[in-house]
C-alpha positions as CSV (number, residue, x, y, z in Angstrom):
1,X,-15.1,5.7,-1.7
2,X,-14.9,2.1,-2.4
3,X,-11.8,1.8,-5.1
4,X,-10.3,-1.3,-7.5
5,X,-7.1,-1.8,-8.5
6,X,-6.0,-3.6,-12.0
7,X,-2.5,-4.5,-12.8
8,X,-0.7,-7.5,-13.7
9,X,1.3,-9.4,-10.8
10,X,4.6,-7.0,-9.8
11,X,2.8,-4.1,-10.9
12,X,3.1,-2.5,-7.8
13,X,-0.5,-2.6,-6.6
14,X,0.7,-3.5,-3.0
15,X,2.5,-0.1,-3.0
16,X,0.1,2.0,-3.7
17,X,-3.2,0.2,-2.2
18,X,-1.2,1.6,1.2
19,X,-1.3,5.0,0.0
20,X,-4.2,5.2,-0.9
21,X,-5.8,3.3,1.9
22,X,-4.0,6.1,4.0
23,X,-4.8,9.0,2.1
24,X,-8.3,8.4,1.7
25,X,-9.0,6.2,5.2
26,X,-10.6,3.1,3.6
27,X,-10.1,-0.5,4.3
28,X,-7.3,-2.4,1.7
29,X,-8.4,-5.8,0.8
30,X,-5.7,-7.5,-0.4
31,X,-6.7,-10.8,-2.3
32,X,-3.8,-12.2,-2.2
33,X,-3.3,-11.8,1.5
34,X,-6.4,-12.8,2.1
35,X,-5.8,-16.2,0.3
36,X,-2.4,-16.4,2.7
37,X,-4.6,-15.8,6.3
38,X,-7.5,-18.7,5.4
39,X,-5.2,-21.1,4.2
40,X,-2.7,-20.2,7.2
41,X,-6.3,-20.5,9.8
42,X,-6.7,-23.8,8.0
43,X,-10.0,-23.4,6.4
44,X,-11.2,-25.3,3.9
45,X,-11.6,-22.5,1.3
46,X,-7.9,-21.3,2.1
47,X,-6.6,-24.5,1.4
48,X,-7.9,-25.2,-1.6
49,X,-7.1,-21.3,-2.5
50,X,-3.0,-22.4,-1.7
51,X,-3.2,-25.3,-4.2
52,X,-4.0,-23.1,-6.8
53,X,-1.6,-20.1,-6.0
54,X,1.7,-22.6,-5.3
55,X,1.3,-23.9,-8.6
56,X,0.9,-19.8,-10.1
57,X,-2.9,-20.7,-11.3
58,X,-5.9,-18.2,-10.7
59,X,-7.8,-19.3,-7.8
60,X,-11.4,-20.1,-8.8
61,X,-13.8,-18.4,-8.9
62,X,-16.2,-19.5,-6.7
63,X,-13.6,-20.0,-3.8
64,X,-12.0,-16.2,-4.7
65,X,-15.7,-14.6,-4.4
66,X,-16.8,-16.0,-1.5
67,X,-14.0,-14.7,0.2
68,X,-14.1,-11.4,-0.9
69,X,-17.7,-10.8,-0.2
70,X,-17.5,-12.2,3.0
71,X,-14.6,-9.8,3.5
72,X,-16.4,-6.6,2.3
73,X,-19.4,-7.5,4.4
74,X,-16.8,-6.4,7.8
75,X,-17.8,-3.2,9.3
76,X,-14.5,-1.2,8.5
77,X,-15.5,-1.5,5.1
78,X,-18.5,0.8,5.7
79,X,-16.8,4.2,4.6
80,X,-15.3,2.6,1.8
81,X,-12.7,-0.3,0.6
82,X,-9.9,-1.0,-2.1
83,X,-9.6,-3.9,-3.9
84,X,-6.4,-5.2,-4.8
85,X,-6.1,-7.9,-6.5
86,X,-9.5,-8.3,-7.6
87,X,-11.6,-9.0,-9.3
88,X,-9.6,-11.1,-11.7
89,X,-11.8,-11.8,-14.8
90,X,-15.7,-10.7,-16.0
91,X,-17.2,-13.0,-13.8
92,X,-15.8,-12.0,-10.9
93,X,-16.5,-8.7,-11.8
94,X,-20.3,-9.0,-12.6
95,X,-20.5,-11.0,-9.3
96,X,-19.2,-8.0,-7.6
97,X,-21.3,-5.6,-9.2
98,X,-24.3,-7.8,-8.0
99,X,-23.2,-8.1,-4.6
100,X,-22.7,-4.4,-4.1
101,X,-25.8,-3.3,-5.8
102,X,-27.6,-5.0,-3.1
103,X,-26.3,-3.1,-0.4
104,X,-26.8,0.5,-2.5
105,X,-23.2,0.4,-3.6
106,X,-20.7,1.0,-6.6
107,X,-17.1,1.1,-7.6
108,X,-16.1,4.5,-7.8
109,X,-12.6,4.3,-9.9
110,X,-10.7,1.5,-10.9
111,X,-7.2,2.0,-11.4
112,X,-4.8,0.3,-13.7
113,X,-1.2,0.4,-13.1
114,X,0.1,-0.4,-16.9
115,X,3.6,-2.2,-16.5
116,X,5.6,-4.6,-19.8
117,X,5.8,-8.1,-18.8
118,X,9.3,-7.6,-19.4
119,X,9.5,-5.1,-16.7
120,X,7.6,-7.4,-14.4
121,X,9.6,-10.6,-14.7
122,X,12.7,-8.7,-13.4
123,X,10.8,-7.6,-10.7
124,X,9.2,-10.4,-9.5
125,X,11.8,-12.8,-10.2
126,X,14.4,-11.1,-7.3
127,X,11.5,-10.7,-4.6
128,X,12.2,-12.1,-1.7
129,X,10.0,-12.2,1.6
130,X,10.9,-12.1,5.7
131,X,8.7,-15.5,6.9
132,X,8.3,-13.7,9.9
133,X,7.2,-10.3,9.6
134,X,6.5,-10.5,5.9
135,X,8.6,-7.5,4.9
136,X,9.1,-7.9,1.3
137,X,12.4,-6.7,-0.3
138,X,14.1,-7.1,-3.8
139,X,17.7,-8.2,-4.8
140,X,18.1,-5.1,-6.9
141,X,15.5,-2.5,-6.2
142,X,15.4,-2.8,-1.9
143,X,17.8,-5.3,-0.8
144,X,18.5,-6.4,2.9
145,X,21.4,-5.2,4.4
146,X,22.4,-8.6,5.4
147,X,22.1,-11.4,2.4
148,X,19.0,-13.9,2.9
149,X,18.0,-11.5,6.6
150,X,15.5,-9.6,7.5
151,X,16.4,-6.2,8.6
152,X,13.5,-5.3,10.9
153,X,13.0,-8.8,12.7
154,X,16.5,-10.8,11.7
155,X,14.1,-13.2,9.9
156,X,15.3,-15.6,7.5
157,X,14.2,-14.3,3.7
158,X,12.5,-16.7,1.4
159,X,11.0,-16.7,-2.0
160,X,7.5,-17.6,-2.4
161,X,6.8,-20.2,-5.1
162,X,4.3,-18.1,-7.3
163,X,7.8,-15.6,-7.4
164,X,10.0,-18.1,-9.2
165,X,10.8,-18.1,-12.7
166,X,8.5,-20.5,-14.3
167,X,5.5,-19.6,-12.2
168,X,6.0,-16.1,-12.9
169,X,5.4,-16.9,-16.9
170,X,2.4,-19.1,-15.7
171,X,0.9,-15.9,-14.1
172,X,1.3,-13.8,-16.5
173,X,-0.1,-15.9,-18.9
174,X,-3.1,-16.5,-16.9
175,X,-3.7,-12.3,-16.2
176,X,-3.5,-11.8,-19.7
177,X,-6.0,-14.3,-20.6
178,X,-8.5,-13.7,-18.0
179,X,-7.9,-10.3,-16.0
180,X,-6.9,-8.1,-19.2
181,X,-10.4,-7.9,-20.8
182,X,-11.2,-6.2,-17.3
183,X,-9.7,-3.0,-18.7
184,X,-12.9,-2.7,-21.8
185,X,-15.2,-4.0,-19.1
186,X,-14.8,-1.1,-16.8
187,X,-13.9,1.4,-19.7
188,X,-17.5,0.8,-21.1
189,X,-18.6,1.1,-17.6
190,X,-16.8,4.6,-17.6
191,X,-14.6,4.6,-14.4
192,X,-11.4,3.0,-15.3
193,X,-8.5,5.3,-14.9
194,X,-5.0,4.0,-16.6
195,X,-1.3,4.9,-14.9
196,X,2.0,4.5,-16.3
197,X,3.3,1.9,-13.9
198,X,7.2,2.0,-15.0
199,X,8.0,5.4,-13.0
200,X,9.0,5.8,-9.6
201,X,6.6,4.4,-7.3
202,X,5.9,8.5,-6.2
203,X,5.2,9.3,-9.3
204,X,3.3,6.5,-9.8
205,X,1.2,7.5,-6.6
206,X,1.2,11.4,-7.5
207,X,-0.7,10.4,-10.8
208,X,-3.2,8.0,-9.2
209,X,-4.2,10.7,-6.4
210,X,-4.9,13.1,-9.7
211,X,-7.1,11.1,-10.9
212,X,-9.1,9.7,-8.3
213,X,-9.7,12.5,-6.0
């Protein structure tokens, strides 16, 4: 089953890319993590990826595809693979289709967690991560026991710089430019599926597992 899922950053993608990686046993391609590892490894491509993110911009596209295919190519990815975080925009969507019709493959669902941007700007705006272990937490919703600490590794807590105010409104701006007309694209195609991302993060799950099993 290879999966996508749509939704705005804070959406709560993350979350439920790991249930449904579990549930199903696929590989969960993270874009956004990706980004992190080649630009923490040094590459060329994850450099110029970084540039982009710290300043809340879209990476382009030619950097973001290459990456991805590359990344779908790996043999876990032979049973099946979500996609979170991309594709980001039409093109990067038709380049996928491409790429996948090659090797005999399609995108079964795509999932779109629906959430207000006023909803996300409260929750991106208190998310806070360990710069060790990477655990995220939030100042309101899951908050460390000890202010600015991780509680699994004692890490110190940091906010990224795409999670701060201003680049928050940057990013939104950007998804709803680009990565909204996504939702007619695949609708058209006939395997978008839409969930109400404001309830519990169960719920949330419990309708998504509905509709794509």
């Amino acid at each position: 089953m290879n999966l996508i899922l749509l939704g705005a950053p804070g959406a709560g993608k993350g979350t439920q890319a790991a249930y449904l990686s579990a549930e199903f046993g696929i590989a969960h391609i993270a874009s956004g993590d990706l980004f992190r590892k080649y630009a923490a490894q040094g590459t060329k491509l994850g450099l110029e990826a970084k540039s982009y993110m710290d300043k809340g911009q879209l990476v382009p596209n030619p950097i973001t595809i290459n990456m991805i295919l590359e990344r779908v190519a790996d043999k876990d990815c032979a049973a099946g693979f979500l996609l979170d975080g991309f594709p980001r925009n039409i093109e990067q969507a038709e380049a996928l289709d491409a790429a996948l019709k090659k090797t005999g493959k399609i995108i079964d669902r795509v999932v779109y967690i629906k959430v207000s941007n006023d909803e996300l700007l409260k929750r991106l705006s208190g998310r806070w991560i360990c710069r060790d272990c990477q655990t995220p937490y939030h100042e309101v919703n899951n908050p460390p026991k000890t202010k600015g600490k991780c509680d699994k590794c004692s890490g110190e807590l940091y906010q990224r710089d795409d999670d701060k105010p201003a680049t928050i409104q940057n990013r939104l701006v950007e998804f709803n430019k680009q990565t909204e007309p996504l939702i007619e694209y695949y609708t058209k195609k006939g395997n978008l599926v839409e969930v109400n991302g404001t309830q519990t993060p169960e719920k949330v799950w419990l309708d998504i597992k509905a509709m794509v099993s």
